[in-house]
C-alpha positions in Angstrom: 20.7 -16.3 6.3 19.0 -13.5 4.0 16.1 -11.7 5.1 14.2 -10.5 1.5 13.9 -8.6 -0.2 16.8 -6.7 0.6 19.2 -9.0 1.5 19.1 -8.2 5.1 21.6 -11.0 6.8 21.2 -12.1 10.2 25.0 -12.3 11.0 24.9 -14.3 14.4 26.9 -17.0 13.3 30.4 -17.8 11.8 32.2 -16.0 8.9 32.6 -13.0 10.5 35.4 -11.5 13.0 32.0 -10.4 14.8 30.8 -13.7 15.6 34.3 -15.3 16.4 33.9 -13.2 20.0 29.9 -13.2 20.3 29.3 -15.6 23.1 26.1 -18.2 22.2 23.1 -16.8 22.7 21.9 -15.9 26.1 18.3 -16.9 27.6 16.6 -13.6 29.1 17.1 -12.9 32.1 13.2 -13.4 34.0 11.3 -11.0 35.5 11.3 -8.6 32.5 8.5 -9.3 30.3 5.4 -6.9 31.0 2.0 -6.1 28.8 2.3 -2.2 27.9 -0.4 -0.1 29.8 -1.6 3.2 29.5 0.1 3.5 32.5 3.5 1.4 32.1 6.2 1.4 34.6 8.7 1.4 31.9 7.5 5.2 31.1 10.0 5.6 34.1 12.9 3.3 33.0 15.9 5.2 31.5 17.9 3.5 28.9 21.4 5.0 27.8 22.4 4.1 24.1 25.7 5.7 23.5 27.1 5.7 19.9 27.5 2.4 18.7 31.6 1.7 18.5 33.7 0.3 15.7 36.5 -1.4 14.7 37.8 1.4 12.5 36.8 4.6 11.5 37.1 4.8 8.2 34.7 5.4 4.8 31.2 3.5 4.4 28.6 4.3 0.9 26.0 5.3 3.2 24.8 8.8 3.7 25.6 9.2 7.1 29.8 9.1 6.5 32.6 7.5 8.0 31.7 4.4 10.3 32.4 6.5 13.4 29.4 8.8 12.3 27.4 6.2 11.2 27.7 4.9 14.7 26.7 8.0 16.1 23.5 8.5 14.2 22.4 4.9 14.8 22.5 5.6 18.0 20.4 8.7 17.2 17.5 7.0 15.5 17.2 4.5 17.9 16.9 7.3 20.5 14.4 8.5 18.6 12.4 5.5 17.7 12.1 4.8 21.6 11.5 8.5 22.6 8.6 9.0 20.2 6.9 6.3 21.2 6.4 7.6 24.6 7.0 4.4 26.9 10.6 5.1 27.1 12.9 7.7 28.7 16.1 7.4 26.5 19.3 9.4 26.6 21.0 9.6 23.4 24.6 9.8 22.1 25.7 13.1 22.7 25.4 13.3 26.4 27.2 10.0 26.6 30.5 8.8 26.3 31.1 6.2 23.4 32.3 2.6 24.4 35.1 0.9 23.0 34.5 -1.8 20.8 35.5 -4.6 23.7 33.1 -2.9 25.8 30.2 -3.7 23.4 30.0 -7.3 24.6 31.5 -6.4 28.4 29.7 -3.3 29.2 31.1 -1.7 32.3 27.8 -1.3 34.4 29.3 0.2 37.3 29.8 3.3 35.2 26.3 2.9 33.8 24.8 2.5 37.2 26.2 5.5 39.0 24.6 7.5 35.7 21.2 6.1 37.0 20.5 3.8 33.9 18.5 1.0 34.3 19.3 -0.2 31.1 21.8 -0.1 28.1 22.0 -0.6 24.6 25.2 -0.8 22.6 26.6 -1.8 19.4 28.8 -2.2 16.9 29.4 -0.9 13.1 31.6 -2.2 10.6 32.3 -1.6 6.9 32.7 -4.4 4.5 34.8 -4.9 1.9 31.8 -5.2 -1.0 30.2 -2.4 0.5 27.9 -3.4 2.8 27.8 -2.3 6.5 27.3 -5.0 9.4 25.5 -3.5 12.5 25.0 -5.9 16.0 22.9 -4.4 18.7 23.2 -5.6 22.6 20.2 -4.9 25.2 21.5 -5.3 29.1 19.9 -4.3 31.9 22.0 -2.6 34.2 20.9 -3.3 38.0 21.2 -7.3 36.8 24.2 -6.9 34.8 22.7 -9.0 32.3 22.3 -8.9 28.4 18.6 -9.5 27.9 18.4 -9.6 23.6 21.0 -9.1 21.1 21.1 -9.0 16.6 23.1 -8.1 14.5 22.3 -7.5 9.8 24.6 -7.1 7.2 23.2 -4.2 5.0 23.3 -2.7 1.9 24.2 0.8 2.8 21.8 2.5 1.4 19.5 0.7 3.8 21.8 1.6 7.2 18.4 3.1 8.9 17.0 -0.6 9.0 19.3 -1.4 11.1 18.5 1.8 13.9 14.4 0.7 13.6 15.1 -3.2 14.1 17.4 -2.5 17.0 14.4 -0.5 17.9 12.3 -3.2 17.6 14.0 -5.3 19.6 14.2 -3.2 22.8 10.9 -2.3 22.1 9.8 -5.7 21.9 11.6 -7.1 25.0 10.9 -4.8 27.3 7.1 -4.1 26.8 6.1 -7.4 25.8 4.2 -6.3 22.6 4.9 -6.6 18.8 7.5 -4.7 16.9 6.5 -1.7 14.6 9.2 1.1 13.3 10.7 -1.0 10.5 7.9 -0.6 8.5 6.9 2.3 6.0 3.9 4.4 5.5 2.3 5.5 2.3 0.4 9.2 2.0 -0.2 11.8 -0.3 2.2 14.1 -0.9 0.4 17.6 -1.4 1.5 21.1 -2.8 0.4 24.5 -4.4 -2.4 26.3 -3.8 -5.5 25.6 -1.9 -8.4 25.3 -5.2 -5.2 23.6 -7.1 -3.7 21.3 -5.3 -1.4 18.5 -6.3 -1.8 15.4 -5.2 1.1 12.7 -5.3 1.7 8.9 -3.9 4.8 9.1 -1.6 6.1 6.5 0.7 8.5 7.1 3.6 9.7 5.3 7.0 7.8 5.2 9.8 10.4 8.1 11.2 9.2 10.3 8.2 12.7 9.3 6.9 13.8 7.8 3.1 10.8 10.3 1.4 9.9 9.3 -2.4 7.2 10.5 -4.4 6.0 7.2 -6.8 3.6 9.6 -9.1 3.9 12.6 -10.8 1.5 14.7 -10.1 -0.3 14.6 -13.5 -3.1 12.7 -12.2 -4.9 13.2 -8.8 -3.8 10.1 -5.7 -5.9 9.7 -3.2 -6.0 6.7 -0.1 -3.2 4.6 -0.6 -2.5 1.4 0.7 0.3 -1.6 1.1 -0.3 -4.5 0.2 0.5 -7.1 2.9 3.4 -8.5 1.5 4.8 -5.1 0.9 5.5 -5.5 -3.2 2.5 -3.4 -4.2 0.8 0.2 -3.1 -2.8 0.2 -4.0 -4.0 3.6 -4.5 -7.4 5.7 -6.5 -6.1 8.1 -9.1 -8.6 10.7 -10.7 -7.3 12.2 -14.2 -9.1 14.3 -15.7 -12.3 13.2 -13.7 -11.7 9.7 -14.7 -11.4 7.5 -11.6 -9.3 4.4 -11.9 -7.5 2.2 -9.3 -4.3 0.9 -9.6 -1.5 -1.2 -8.1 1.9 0.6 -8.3 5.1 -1.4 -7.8 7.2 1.0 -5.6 10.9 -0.7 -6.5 9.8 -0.2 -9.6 7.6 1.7 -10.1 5.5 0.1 -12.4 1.3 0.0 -12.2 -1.1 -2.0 -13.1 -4.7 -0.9 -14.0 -7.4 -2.5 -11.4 -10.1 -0.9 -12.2 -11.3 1.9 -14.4 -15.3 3.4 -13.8 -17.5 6.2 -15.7 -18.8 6.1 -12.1 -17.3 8.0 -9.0 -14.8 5.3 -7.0 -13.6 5.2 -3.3 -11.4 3.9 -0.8 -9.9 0.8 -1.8 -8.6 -1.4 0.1 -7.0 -5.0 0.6 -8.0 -8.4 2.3 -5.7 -9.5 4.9 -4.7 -12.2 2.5 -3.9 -9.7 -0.8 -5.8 -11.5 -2.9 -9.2 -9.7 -2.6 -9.9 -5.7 -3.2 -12.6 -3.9 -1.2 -13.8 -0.4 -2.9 -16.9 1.8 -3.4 -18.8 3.0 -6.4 -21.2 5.6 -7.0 -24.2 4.8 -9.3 -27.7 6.4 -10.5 -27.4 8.5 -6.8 -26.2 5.8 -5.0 -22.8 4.2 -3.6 -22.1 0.8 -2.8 -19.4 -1.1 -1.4 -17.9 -3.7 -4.0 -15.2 -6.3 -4.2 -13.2 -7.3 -6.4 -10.4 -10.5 -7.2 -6.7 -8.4 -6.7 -5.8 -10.3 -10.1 -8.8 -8.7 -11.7 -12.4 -10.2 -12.6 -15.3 -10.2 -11.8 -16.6 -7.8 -9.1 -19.2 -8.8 -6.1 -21.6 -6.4 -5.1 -21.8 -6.3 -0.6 -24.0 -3.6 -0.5 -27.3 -2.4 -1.5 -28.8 -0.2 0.7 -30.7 3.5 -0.3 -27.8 5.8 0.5 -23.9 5.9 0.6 -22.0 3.2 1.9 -18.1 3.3 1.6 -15.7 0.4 2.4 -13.5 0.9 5.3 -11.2 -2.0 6.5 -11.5 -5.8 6.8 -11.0 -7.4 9.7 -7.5 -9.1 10.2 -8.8 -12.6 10.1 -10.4 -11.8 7.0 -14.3 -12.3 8.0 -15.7 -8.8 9.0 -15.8 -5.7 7.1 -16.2 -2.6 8.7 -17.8 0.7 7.0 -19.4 3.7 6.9 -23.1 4.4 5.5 -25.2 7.5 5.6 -28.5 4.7 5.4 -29.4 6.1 8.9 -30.1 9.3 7.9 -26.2 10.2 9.0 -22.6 8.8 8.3 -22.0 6.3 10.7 -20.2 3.1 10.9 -21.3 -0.1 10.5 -20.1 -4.2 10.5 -20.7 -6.9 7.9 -19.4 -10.0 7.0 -16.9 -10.6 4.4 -19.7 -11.9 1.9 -22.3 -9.2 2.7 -24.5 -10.2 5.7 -25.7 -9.6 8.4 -25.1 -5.9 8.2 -25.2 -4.0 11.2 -25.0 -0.5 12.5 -22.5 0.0 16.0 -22.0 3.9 16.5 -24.3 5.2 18.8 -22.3 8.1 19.6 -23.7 11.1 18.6 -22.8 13.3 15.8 -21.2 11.5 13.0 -18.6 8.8 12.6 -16.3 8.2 9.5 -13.1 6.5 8.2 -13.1 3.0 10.4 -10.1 0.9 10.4 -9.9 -1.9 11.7 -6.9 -2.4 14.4 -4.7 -5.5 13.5 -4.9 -7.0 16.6 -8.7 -7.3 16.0 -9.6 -5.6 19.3 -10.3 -2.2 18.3 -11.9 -0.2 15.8 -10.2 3.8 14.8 -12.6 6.5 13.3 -13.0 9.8 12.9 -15.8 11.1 14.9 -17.6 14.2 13.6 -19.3 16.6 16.5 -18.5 20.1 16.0 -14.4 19.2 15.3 -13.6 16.0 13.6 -11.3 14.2 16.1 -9.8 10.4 15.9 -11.2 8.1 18.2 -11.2 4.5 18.9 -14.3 2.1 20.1 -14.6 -2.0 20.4 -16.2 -4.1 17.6 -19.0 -4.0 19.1 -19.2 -0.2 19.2 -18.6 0.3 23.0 -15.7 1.8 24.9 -15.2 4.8 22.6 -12.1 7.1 23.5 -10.8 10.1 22.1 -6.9 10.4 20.9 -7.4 13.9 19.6 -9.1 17.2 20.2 -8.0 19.4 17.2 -9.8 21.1 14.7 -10.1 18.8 11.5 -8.1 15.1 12.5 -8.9 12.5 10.1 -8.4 9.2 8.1 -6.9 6.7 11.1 -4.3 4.3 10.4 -2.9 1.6 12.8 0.7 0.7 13.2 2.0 -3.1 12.5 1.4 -3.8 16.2 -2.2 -1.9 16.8 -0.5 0.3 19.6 -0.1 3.7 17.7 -1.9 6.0 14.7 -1.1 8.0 12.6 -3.9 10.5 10.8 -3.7 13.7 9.1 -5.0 17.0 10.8 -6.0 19.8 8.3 -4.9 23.8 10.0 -8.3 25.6 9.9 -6.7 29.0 8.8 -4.5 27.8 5.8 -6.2 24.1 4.9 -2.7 22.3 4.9 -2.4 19.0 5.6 0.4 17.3 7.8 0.6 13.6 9.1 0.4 13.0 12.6 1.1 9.9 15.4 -0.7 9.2 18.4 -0.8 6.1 20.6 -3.4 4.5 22.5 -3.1 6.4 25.8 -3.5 10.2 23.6 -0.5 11.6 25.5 2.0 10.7 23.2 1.1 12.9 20.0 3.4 14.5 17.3 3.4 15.4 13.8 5.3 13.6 11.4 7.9 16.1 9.8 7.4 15.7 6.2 9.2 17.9 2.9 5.6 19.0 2.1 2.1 19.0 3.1 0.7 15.0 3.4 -2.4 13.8 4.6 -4.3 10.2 3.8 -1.3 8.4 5.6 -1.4 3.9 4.9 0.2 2.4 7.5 2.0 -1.2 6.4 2.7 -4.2 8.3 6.6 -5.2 9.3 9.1 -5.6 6.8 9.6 -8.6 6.3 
């Protein structure tokens, strides 16, 4: 069973010496699934994941060695995954001892329970004989001395780190009882040089900050990237030589196509839910509009008209809202429309000014960047109520949601120097940390789940 596009192989099944010993599948035990809180109890569960065993330690084509430290740094990015997102207290590999490779599927949870785990992940690694590298991953909670999920892929090796975030996934997944979110990738500007000269380049990286690759040169100027939802395309605004034009870049290879090209100032595009629409601004005779525009190319629809500058933000994920910003007011603020244009509607009453919406994909919320004194990320209802703060820095801006509408990432500008890094947040603002990139990034694009 291949998971495309990169022939990621579910290997529960026969044809491999894996599966001849992998009992059938196991329902969950009950009593496990919760909804994540800002206050979740499993903030006080500990989880050991020691490094994943193998049937022999010998070469792999993946960057991170030999099998047996292959193992070993699986088990370090899943430790990671979990820590970061700050629901989870895990211990990692090197303050635990490695199982053997029968002790994957028969954990010995005496030894685990006198530790104080509550639960356990282990796995396997194995190299194959065309190259690839088969990972499984087993979740058992300790006190019950059940398994509660288990997976296993067949990868390409150059892809090994897949199979770290989708064992990630799936703890994350079982125990909090919300959608999965770190195999997925994010797109952002990659910036360097000096302040008055900088260069601005589409990168993409994983949702770890791992597997950087800047897509453009340099040559021209990128600026607010975005996936497409199927994950084949980046849609991004470029500005050479003070030409604005809008393209969609193939990242596997990265070809581009040209969308759009303007004598007028463009902004902020962005997709529909469904890929085949293209929301974006334009700037004409001293005023901007929001416009939008077949993904294929034609014909473009004007939503906006309004004295002032309005500037797209995000769709709603069913498709028939748009949210946006518009200085019609007399100050940047956001507003809600429908997907044709209507019944346009102002819903920050906040104070200040408000910037940057985006809608979350579960529909429920709405991320900004609110503008009193400090520009700081923040987070309201549809209906512009409930507003909460995440930060309280200097210059934080540009929101993006994760695939599961439970985290953000944003990029926070230092007031001294005026670099830009990319930073995560979640819902509660506790957990925050910056994204470690080779550069300076900022205008980070979130995507959906790998498929």
């Amino acid at each position: 069973m291949k998971f495309a596009p990169f022939a990621l192989a579910l290997i529960l099944g026969a044809g491999s010496a894996f599966a001849q010993t992998t009992p059938p599948p196991t329902t969950p035990a009950p009593g496990i699934d919760v909804t994540v809180s800002d206050d979740s109890d499993w903030q006080n569960q500990t989880i050991a994941i020691p490094a994943f065993a193998t049937n022999a330690d010998v070469p792999t084509r993946t960057s991170a060695g030999r099998t047996g430290s292959l193992g070993f740094t699986l088990a370090s990015v899943i430790t990671a995954d979990l820590q970061n997102n700050g629901l989870f207290k895990p211990t990692g590999p090197g303050a635990l001892p490695r199982p053997a490779l029968g002790q994957v599927q028969a954990p010995e949870f005496g030894t685990w329970s006198t530790r104080g785990t509550d639960m356990l992940i282990q796995g396997y690694v194995r190299a194959e004989a065309d190259g690839q590298v088969t990972v499984g991953c087993y979740l058992y909670d300790v006190a019950l001395k059940q398994q509660l999920a288990k997976a296993g892929w067949t990868l390409p090796p150059a892809d090994w780190r897949r199979a770290a975030h989708k064992c990630a996934d799936l703890v994350y997944s079982r125990l909090s009882g919300e959608s999965p979110f770190f195999d997925s990738k994010i797109a952002f500007i990659a910036e360097s040089g000096p302040k008055d000269r900088r260069l601005k380049q589409l990168a993409i990286m994983d949702s770890d900050g791992e597997n950087f690759t800047k897509l453009t040169t340099g040559q021209a100027t990128a600026l607010t990237p975005r996936w497409s939802p199927d994950y084949t395309s980046i849609l991004y605004l470029s500005y050479l030589n003070g030409q604005p034009r809008i393209y969609i870049l193939d990242p596997a290879t990265r070809t581009q196509r040209l969308l759009l090209s303007a004598r007028n100032p463009l902004f902020a595009p962005r997709w529909s839910p469904d890929g085949k629409w293209v929301l974006y601004s334009m700037a004409q005779a001293g005023n901007t509009d929001i416009y939008k525009i077949p993904a294929a190319g034609g014909n473009a629809i004007k939503l906006t008209d309004s004295p002032g500058i309005d500037i797209g933000g995000s769709f709603s994920p069913d498709g028939s809202r748009i949210v946006f910003e518009s200085d019609r007011s007399g100050s940047q603020q956001v507003y809600v429309m429908d997907a044709d244009g209507s019944n346009q509607k102002r819903i920050s009453f906040f104070g200040g000014r408000s910037a940057t919406p985006e809608w979350s994909p579960r529909g429920d919320q709405i991320a900004f960047t609110h503008i009193v004194g400090n520009l700081r990320v923040a987070v309201m209802d549809p209906q512009g109520g409930s507003l909460r703060y995440l930060t309280d820095s200097w210059q934080d801006e540009a929101p993006t949601w994760a695939p599961n509408g439970r985290v953000i990432q944003f990029f926070r500008t230092a007031k001294t120097t005026g670099k830009t890094s990319v930073w995560q947040v979640d819902l509660t603002g506790r957990n925050l940390r910056r994204i470690e990139t080779p550069g300076d990034g900022s205008d980070p694009a979130w995507g959906p789940l790998r498929p």
